[in-house]
N, C-alpha and C positions, 0 to 999 in steps of 0.2 A: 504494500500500500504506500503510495506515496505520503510524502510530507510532505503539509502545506504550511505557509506563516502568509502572513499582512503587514506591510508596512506601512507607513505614511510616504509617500512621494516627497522627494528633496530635488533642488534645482538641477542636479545633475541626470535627472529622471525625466527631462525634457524629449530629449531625442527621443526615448521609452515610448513615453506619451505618448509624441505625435505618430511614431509608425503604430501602438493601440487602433488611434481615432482613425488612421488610413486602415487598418485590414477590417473598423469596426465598421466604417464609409463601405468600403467596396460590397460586406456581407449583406448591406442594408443597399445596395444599389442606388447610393448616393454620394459614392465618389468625387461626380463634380461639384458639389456643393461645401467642398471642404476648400476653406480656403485661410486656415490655421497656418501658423510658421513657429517654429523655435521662437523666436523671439515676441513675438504675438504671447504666446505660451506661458514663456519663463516670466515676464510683466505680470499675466493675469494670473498666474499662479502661485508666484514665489517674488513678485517685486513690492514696491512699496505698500500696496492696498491690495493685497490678494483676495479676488471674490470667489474662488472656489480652494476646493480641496481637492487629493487625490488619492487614492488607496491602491496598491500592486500586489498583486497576489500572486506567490510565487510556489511554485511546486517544484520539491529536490534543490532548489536553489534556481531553478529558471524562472523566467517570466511569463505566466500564464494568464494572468486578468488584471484588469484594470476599470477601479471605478471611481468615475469623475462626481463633485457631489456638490450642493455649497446651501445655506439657509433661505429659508423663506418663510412667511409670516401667515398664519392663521391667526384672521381678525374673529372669527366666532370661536376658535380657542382661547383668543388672546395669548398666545405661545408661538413659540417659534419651530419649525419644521426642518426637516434635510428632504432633497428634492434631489434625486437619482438622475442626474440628466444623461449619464452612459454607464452601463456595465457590458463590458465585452469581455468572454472568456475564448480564449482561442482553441480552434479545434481540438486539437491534440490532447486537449484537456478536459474536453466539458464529457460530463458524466461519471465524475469523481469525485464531487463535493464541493469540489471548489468556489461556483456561482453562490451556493446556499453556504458557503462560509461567510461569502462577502458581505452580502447581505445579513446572515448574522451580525456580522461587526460594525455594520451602518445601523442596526437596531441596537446594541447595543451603545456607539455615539449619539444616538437621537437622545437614549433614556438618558445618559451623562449626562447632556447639553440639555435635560429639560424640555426636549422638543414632545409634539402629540401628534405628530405622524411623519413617517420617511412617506414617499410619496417619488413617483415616477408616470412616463408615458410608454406605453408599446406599439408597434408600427402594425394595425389589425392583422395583416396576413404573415405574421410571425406566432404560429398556433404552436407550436415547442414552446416558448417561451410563456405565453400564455397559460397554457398547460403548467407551465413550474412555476411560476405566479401564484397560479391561483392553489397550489397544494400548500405556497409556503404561509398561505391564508391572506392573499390580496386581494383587494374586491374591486372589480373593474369599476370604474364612473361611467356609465356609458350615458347617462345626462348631459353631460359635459363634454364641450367641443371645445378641442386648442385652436385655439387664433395665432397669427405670428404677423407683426409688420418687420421686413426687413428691407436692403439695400435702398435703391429708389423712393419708395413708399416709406420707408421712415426719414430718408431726408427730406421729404415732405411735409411729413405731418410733424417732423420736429420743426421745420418754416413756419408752421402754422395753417398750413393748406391743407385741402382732403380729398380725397377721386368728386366727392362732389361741390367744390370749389368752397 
């Protein structure tokens, strides 16, 4: 049986990272839409004002997952949350415990940090994942639609303009 540990990501964990977020892009058929750089990275993760966190999970001493995370605020808890924005565990690995350690250890930092829910989104036609979600007792929102304004469209609406003037 292999051995797994967690660490916390350190600046030197950049390069790490970003090949993570490319093999997590290609799995997800979203490749083009990554437009992340080392230095991009090392800023928002480990420079002055870091808004996320990162977790490495490692099997026998290699690199097997990675999970990117950082706080968010429930106004009807009045508490603060951790919000899973990627778990990716790489082939060679998954179905050895490793995902449901991670996550272990993201509930556990929730309950430290006083948080009342870790909290994530899934890409609907990822039914594996779903499937291991919902065993690890997640309940889908299926209420709830995500929105995103980006590139164009939020230079806009941060102008003050909107698609309808």
């Amino acid at each position: 049986m292999p051995e797994f540990s967690i660490r916390n990501a350190t600046g030197e964990d950049v390069p790490l990272i970003l090949s993570f977020i490319h093999e997590l892009a290609e799995y997800e058929k979203l490749s083009h839409k990554v437009s992340a750089t080392e230095e991009i990275l090392r800023n928002s993760l480990f420079g002055e004002r870091p808004v996320a966190e990162v977790l490495i999970g490692e099997s026998d001493g290699r690199p097997a997952a990675f999970a990117l995370f950082f706080h968010n605020f429930s106004t009807f808890l009045g508490r603060p949350g951790i919000y899973l924005e990627d778990l990716y565990v790489r082939p060679e690995f998954r179905g050895q415990g490793i995902g449901k350690a991670m996550f272990s250890r993201l509930a556990r930092l929730a309950k430290e940090r006083g948080c009342g829910r870790l909290e994530w989104s899934v890409l609907d036609w990822n039914e594996d994942a779903i499937r291991f979600y919902k065993k690890l007792g997640a309940v889908p929102m299926d209420e709830w639609t995500t929105l995103q304004v980006t590139g164009a469209e939020l230079d806009g609406l941060a102008a003050g303009g909107s698609k309808d003037g």
